[in-house]
N, C-alpha and C positions, 0 to 999 in steps of 0.2 A: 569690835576690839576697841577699848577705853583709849584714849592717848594719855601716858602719862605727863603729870602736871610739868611746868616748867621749872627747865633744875636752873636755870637763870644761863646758862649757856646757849648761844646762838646758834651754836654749831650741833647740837643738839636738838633742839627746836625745828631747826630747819631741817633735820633726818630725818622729824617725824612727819614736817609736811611733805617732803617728800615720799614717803612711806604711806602716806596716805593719798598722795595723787594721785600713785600710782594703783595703788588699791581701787578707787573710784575707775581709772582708766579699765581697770580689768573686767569690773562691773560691766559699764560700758558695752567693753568688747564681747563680753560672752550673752551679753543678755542679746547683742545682734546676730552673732555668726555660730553660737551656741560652745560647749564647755571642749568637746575636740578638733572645733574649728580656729579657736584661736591661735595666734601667733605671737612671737616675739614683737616683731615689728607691726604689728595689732595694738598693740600695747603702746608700746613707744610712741607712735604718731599719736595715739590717742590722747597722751601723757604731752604730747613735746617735749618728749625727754632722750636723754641718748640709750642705746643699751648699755652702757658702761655702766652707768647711773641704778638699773632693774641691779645689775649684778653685784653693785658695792651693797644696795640697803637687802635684795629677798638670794644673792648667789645662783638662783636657776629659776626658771618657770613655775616649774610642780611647787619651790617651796611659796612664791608668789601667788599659786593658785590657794593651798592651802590657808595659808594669811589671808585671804578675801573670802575662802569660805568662814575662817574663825568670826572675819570682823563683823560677815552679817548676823552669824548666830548670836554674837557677844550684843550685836547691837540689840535683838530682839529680845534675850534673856535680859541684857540689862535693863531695859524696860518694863518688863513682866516683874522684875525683882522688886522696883520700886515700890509697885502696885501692893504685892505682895503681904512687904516690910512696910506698909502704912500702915499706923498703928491707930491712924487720924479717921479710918474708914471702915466700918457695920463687914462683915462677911460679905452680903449680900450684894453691899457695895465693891467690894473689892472683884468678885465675881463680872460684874454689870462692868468693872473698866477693862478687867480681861477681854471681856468681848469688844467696849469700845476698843482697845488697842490693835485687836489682833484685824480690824478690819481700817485703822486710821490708816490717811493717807502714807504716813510715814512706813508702816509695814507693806500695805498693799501697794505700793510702786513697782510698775509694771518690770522694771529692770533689776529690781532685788528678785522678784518672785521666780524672774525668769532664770536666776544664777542660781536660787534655791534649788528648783525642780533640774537644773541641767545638773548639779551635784548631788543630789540626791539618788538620782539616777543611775551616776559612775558608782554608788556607794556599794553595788558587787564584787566589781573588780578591784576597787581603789578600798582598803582595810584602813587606811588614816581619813581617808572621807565620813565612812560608816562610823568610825570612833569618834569623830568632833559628833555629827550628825546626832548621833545614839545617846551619845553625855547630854547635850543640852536640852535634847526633846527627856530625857528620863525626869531629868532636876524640875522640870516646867510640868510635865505630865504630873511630879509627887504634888508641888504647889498647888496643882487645880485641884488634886485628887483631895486633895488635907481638907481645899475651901468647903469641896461640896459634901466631905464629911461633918464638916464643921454646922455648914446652914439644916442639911440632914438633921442634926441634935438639935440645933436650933427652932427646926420650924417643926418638928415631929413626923419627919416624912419616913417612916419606918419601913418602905417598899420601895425605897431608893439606894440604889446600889453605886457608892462612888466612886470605883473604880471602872464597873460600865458606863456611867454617863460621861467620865472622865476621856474614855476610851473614843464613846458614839459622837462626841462634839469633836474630841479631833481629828477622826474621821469626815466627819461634817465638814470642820474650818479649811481640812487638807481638800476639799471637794471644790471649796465656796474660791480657794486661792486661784485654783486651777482654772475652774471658769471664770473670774477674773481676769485671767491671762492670757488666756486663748479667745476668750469673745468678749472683748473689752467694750463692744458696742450691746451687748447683751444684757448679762446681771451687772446692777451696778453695787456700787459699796456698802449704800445705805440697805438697798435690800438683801444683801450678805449679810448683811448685821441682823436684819430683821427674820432672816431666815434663822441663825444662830440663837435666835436669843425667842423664838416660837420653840426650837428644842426645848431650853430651859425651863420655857414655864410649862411644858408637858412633864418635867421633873419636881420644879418648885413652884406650884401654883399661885401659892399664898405668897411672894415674892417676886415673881416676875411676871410681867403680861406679853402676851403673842402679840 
């Protein structure tokens, strides 16, 4: 979730940093005690903030959990978007930082990953979960799918399908996140990248190496 820019009011400014401490607190709390173990007062301590304070910026829980799942989607698409909309970077390039991003510190952070997968989860019972969840993976899934149509024409790989490769890597990345998370003494990140990116060049040969 972007913060917007400053409209030169303090009192404004400072609802965001509040809005986002709290956010962060939330993080925090579910990446330890998981997404229906949290509490109000989970939060609060974690925040050092009062509950009065959760209730003036998010009014309940559920809308505070959903603003923490937006902000981490918003934070990963907007990242991806960048990449994207570089107009400065080859296909192939834009491709290669997909992969650097989706495995950089900043994504793979044991306590994002761990809020991802605990709300992902709920996304049966919970139809606003599965709606954020479902929009931002659709929008990122069209983006990768356009590149590797794009390097397809580009490099003459006429028995490449990029809505299957599109599919098999994020299958893949959702695999590579997980073990990450769970055996954080195990795979590390470099070779989640390196896993990721030996798919690729079983697709794009002339383009990427294993």
């Amino acid at each position: 979730m972007a913060a917007p820019q400053p409209t030169g009011s303090k009192r404004s400014v400072s609802a965001q940093a509040r809005r986002d401490q709290l956010i962060l607190a939330t993080i925090q709390c579910i990446a330890k005690k998981g997404l229906s173990g949290v509490t109000m007062v989970d939060i609060t301590t974690e925040a050092g903030l009062s509950l009065g304070i959760v209730n003036l910026h998010f009014q309940s829980k559920e809308k505070l959990l959903i603003e923490t799942l937006r902000h981490i989607s918003d934070e990963y698409s907007s990242g991806l978007g960048k990449i994207f909309n570089d107009q400065s970077q080859t296909t192939a390039e834009k491709i290669s930082a997909h992969i650097r991003y989706d495995f950089s510190r900043k994504i793979i952070d044991r306590n994002k990953l761990a809020v991802w997968f605990a709300f992902w989860g709920e996304t049966k019972s919970r139809p606003t979960y599965l709606s954020i969840c479902a929009s931002y993976i659709a929008e990122i899934a069209a983006n990768l799918t356009q590149l590797f149509a794009q390097l397809k024409q580009e490099g003459g790989y006429n028995k490449v399908n990029p809505e299957l490769t599109c599919i098999c890597y994020t299958a893949l990345a959702d695999g590579l996140w997980l073990d990450l998370l769970v055996t954080p003494k195990g795979l590390k990140p470099d070779q989640a990248y390196g896993v990721a990116m030996h798919y690729l060049a079983t697709q794009f040969p002339d383009h990427f190496q294993a």
